[in-house]
PLY file of the C-alpha trace (Angstrom):
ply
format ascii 1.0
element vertex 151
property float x
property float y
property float z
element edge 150
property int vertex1
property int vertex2
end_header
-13.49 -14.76 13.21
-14.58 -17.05 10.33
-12.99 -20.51 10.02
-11.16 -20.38 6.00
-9.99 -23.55 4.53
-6.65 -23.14 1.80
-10.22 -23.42 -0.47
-11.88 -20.11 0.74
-8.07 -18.66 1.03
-7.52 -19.02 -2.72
-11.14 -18.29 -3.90
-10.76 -14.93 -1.68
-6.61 -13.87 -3.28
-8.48 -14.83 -6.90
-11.34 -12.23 -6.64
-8.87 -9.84 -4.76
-7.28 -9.71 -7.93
-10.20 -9.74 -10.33
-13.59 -9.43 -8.57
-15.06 -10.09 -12.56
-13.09 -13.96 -12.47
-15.94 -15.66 -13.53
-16.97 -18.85 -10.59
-16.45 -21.31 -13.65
-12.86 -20.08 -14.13
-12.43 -20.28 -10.03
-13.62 -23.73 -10.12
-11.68 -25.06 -13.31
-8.47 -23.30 -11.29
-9.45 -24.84 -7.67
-10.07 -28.68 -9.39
-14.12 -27.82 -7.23
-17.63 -28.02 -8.97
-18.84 -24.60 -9.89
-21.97 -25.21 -8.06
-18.81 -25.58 -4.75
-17.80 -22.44 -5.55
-20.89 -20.82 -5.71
-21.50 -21.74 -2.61
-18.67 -20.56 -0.73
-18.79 -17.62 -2.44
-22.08 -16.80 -1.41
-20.92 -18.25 2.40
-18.15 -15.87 2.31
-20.75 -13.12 1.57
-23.07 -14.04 4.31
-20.63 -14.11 6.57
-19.39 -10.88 5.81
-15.41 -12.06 4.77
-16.41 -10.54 1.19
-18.33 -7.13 1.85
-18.57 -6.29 -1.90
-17.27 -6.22 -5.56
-16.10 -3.16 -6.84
-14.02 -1.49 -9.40
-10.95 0.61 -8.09
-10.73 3.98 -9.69
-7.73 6.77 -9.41
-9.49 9.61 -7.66
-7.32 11.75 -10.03
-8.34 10.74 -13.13
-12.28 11.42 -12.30
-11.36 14.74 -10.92
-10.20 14.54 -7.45
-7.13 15.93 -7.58
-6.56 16.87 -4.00
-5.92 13.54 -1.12
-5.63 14.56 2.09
-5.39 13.32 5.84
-7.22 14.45 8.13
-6.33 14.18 11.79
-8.86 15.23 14.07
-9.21 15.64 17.94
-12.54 15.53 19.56
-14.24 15.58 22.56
-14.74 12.38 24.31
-18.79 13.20 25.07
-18.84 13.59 21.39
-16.49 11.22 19.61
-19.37 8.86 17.96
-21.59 11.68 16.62
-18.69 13.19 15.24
-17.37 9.83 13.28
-20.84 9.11 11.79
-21.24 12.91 10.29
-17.52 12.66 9.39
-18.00 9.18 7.67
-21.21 10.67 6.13
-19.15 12.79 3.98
-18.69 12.32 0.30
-15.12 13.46 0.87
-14.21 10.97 3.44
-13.13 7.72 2.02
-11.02 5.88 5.36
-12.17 7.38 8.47
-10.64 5.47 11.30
-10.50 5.98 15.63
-7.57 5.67 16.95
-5.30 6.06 19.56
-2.56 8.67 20.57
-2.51 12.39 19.33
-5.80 11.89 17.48
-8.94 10.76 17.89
-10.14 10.26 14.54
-7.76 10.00 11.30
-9.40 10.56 7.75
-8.55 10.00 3.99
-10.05 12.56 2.28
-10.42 13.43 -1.45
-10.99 16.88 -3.06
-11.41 18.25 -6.50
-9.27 21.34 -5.79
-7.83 23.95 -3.01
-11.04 25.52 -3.07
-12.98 22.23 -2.24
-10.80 21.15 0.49
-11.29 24.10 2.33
-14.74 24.10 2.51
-14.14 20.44 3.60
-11.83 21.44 6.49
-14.24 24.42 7.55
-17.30 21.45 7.42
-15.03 19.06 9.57
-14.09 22.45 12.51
-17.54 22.73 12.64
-18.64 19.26 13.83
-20.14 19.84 17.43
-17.18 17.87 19.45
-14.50 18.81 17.10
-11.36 20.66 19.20
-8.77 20.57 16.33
-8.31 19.42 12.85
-4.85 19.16 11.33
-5.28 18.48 7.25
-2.10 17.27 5.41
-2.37 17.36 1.80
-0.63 14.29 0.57
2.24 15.26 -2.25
2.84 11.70 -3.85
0.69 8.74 -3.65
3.20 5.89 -2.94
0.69 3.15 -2.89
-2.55 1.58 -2.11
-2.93 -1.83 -1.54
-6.20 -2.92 -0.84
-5.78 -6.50 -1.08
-4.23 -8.43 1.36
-1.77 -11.45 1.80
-4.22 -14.82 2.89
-1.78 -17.91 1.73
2.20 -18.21 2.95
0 1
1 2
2 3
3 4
4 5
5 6
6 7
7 8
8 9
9 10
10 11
11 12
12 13
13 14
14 15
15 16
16 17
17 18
18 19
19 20
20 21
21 22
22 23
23 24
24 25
25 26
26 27
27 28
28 29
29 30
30 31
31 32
32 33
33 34
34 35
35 36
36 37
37 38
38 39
39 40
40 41
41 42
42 43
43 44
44 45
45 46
46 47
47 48
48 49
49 50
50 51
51 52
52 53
53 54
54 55
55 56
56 57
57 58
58 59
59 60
60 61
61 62
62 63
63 64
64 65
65 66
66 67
67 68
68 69
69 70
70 71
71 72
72 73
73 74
74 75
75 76
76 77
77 78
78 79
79 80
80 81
81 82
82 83
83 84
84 85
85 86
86 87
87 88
88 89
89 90
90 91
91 92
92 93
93 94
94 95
95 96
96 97
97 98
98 99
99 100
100 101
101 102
102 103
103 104
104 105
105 106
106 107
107 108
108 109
109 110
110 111
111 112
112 113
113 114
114 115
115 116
116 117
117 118
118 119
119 120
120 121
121 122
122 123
123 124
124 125
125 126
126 127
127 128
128 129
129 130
130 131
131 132
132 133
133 134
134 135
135 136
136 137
137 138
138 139
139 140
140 141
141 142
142 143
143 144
144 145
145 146
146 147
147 148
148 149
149 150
């Protein structure tokens, strides 16, 4: 864990919001030197708090029509091969382990029927791979990436 001051709290829900905010606008809005900024940025960077800046896109609207989950059982012996050619897939945007029924739970994204079944044959054949359940998701109700820092 990675000690955050209010400071790095409100410089972190800022870029959540608008990873473009420019550090002279952060520092005019925090009361800090932009050189301060700068360098907590670039702290919060190193430390690997901020893992990148990026733009979110609706898979829709660049032709991935089709989100999925993907709930997958595997074979103990075989359960981190299977996550890293799983994660290594284009299609695969969350891929997490977890606990209970499943052993590995993925978001996936397709451009059509067609696409995601060649997905869900590629995921059966993964040495390890026992079952693989895909639920095609009707409504997207949301997606929140950002999350709450200050009370």
């Amino acid at each position: 864990m990675v000690e955050l001051n209010d400071k790095d709290l409100r410089i972190l829900e800022i870029l959540q919001n608008d990873a473009r905010t420019p550090f002279s606008t952060l520092a005019r809005e925090l009361g800090m030197a932009e050189s301060t900024v700068r360098y907590r940025v670039d702290r919060l960077r190193e430390s690997g708090v901020i893992t990148g800046f990026l733009a979110m896109l609706d898979p829709r609207k660049i032709g991935l029509n089709i989100t999925a989950i993907a709930l997958i059982k595997v074979d103990a012996n075989h359960i981190v091969e299977a996550s890293e050619i799983l994660a290594s897939f284009e299609e695969s945007h969350h891929l997490f382990r977890s606990t209970g029924s499943y052993d590995l739970v993925s978001v996936v994204h397709a451009r059509d029927i067609a696409h995601l079944d060649g997905l869900i044959d590629r995921i059966r054949r993964i040495l390890g791979v026992k079952e693989a359940s895909v639920e095609v998701a009707t409504y997207l109700v949301k997606v929140e990436p950002k999350y709450k820092l200050l009370k």
